[in-house]
SESE-602581 format. One record per residue (C-alpha): residue number from 1; x, y negated, z negated. Coordinates in Angstrom, 3 decimals, m for minus. Example, Ala and Ser with C-alpha at 12.3 -4.5 7.8 and 13.67 -1.06 7.14 Angstrom:
<recs>
{1, {12.300, 4.500, m7.800}};
{2, {13.670, 1.060, m7.140}};
</recs>
This chain:
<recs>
{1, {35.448, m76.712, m56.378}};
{2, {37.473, m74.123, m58.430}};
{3, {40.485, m73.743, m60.074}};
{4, {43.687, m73.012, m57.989}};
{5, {44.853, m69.892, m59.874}};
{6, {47.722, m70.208, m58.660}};
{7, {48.195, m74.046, m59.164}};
{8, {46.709, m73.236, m63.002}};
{9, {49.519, m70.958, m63.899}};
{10, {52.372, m73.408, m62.189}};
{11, {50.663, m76.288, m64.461}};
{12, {51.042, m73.166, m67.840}};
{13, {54.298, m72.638, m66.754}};
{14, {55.583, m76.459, m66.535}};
{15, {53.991, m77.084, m70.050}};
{16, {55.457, m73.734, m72.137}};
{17, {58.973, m74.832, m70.559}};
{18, {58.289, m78.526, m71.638}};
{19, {57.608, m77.693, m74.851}};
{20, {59.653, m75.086, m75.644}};
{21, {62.789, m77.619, m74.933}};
{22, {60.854, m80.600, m76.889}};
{23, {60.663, m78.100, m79.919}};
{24, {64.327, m76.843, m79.449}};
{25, {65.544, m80.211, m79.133}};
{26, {63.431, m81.950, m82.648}};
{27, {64.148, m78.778, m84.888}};
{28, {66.978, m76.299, m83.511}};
{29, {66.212, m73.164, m82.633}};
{30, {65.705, m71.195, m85.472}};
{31, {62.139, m73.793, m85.681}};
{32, {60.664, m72.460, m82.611}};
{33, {57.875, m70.282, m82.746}};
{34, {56.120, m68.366, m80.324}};
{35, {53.027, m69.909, m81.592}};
{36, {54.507, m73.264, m81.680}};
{37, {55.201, m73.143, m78.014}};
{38, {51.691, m71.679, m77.271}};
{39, {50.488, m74.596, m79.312}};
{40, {52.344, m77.399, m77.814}};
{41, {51.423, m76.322, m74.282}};
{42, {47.917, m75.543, m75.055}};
{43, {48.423, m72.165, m73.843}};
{44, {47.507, m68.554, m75.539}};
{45, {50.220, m67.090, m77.225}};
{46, {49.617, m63.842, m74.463}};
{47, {50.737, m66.159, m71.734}};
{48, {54.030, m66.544, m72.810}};
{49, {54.087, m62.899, m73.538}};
{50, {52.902, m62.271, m70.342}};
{51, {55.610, m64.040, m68.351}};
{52, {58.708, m64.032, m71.121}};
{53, {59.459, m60.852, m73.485}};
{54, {60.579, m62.657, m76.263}};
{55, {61.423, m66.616, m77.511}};
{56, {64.741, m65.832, m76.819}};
{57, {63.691, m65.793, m73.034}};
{58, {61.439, m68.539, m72.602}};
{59, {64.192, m70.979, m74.703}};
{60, {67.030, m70.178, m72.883}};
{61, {64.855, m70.360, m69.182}};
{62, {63.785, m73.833, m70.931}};
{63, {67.155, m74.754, m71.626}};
{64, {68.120, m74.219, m68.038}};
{65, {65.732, m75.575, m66.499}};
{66, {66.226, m79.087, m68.595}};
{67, {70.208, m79.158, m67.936}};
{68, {70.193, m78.430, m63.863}};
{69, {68.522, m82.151, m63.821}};
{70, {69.098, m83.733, m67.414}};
{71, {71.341, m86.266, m69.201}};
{72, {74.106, m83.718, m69.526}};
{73, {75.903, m81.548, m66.323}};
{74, {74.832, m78.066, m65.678}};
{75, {77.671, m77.220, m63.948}};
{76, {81.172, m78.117, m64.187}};
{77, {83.247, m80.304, m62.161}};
{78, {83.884, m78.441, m58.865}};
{79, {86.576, m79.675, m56.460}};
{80, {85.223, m81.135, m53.235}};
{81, {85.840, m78.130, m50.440}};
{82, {87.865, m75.650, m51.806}};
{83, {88.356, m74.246, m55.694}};
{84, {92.151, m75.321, m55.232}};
{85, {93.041, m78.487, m54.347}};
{86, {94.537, m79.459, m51.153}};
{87, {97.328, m80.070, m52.592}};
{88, {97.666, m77.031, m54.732}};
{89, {97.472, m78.212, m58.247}};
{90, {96.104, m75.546, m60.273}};
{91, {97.189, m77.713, m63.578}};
{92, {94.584, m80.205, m62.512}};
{93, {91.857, m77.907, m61.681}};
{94, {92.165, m76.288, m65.153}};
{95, {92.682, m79.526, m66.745}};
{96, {89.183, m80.723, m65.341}};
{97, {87.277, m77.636, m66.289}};
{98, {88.646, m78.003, m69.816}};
{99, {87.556, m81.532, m69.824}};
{100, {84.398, m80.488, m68.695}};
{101, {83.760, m77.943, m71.570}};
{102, {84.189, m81.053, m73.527}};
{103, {81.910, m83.155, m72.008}};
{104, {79.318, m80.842, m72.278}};
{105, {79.861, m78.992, m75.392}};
{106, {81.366, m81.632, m77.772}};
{107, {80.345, m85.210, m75.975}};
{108, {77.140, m83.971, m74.558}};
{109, {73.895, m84.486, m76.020}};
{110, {72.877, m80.510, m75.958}};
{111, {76.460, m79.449, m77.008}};
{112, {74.683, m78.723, m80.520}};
{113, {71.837, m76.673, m79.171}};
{114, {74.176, m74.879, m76.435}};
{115, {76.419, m73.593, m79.691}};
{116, {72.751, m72.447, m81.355}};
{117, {72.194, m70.422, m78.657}};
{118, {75.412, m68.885, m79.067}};
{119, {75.094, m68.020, m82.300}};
{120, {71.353, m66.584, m81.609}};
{121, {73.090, m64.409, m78.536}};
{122, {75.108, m62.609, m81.291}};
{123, {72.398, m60.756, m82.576}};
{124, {69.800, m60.875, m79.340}};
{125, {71.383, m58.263, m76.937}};
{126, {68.772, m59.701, m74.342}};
{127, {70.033, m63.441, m74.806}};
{128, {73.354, m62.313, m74.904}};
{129, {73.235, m61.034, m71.358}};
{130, {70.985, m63.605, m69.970}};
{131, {73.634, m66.224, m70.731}};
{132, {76.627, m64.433, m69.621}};
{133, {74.978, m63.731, m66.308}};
{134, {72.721, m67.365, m65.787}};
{135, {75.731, m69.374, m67.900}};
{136, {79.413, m68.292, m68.116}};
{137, {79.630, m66.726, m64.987}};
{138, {78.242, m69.346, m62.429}};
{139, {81.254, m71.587, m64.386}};
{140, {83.754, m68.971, m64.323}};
{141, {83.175, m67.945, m60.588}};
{142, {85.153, m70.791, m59.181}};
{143, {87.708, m71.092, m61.712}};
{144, {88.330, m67.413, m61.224}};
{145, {88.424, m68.010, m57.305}};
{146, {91.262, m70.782, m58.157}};
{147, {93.094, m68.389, m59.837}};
{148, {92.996, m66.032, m57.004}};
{149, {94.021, m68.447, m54.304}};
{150, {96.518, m69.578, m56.555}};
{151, {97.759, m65.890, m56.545}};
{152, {97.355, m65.852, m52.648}};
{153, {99.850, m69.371, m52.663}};
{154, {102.261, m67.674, m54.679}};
{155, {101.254, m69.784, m57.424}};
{156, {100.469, m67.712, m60.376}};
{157, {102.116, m64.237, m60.750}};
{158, {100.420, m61.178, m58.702}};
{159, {99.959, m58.949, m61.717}};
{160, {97.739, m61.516, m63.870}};
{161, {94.046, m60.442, m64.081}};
{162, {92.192, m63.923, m63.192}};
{163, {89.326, m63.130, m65.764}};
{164, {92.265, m62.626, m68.751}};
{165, {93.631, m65.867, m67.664}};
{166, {89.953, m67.385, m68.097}};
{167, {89.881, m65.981, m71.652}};
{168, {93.724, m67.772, m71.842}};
{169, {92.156, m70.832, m71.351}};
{170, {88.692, m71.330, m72.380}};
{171, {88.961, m69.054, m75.530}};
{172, {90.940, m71.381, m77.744}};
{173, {88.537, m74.412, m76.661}};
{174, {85.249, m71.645, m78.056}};
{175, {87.568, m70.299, m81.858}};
{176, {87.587, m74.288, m82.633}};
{177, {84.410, m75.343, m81.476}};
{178, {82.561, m72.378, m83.388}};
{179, {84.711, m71.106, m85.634}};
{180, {87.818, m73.067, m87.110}};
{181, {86.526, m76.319, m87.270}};
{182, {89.724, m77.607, m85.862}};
{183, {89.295, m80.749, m83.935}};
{184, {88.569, m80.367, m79.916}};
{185, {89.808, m82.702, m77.797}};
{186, {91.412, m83.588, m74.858}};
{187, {94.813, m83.540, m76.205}};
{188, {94.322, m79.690, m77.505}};
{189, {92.506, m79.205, m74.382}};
{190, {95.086, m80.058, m72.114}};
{191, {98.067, m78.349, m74.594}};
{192, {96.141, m74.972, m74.217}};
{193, {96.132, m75.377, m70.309}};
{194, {99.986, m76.507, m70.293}};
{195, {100.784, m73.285, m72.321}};
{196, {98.104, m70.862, m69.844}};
{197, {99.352, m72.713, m67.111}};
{198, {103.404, m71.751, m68.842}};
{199, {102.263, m67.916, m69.077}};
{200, {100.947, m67.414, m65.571}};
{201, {103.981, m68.834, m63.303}};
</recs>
């Protein structure tokens, strides 16, 4: 009987993701090749051209597709039912997210390859936009949604812009993981919130 086509490319697909994260994860990702990747899946270099314009592309859709069900969480901590608590505590609901950053960024056993793509999105207009759209905004959405409900409770101030009070919070936590060199922790984490948290009432 003959090849599933179809079943054929699933199998090329599953083996250029697999090793595109295996060589990410030994050697960073300035490492990967194209032709490593072809190599390591035992694939021709035009298959990944075919499906995945650039490395880039086919790292980052590798590195997604490892974190939705790996050792480290894709996502955020999300509140149960609603973004706010019952019990409308904003304070704690920024307080987890900025605990969360740190699990995944600093504690978390990608954090170092999440910050290389970072750095690789500065110059990659392409990357830059796939990870703004497929990362940061699936964990801003809620957080944003917070701030609005917040608003809606009389919570936080009408005239604050929920995606400024994002950058409030979550910028500080990105200057000293990538550029200061200032320690991150859950003591600065939850000092940045407090002073947010000061600025929106």
């Amino acid at each position: 009987m003959p090849a599933d086509p179809a079943r054929r490319s699933q199998e090329s697909w599953r083996a250029i993701l697999d090793a595109a994260y295996a060589l990410f994860v030994e050697g960073g990702y300035q490492s990967v090749t194209v032709g490593g990747i072809a190599a390591r899946a035992g694939v021709g270099r035009q298959t990944l051209y075919r499906w995945w314009p650039s490395k880039a592309a086919v790292v980052f859709e590798a590195f997604l597709d490892k974190v939705s069900i790996g050792p480290f969480p894709a996502d955020g901590p999300r509140p149960a039912d609603s973004p706010l608590p019952a019990d409308g505590d904003l304070a704690t609901l920024l307080r987890a997210y900025a605990h969360g950053f740190l699990t995944l960024y600093v504690d978390g056993a990608g954090g170092s390859r999440l910050r290389e793509l970072i750095g690789a999105a500065q110059t990659d207009p392409d990357l830059a936009r796939a990870m703004a759209e497929q990362w940061f905004e699936p964990r801003r959405a809620p957080v944003r949604e917070a701030l609005r409900e917040a608003q809606r409770a009389g919570l936080v101030r009408a005239d604050v812009d929920p995606d400024t009070a994002l950058d409030l919070v979550f910028a500080p936590l990105h200057y000293r993981l990538l550029v200061s060199g200032q320690p991150l922790d859950a003591a600065y984490a939850d000092a940045v919130v407090d002073l947010c948290l000061h600025a929106l009432r």
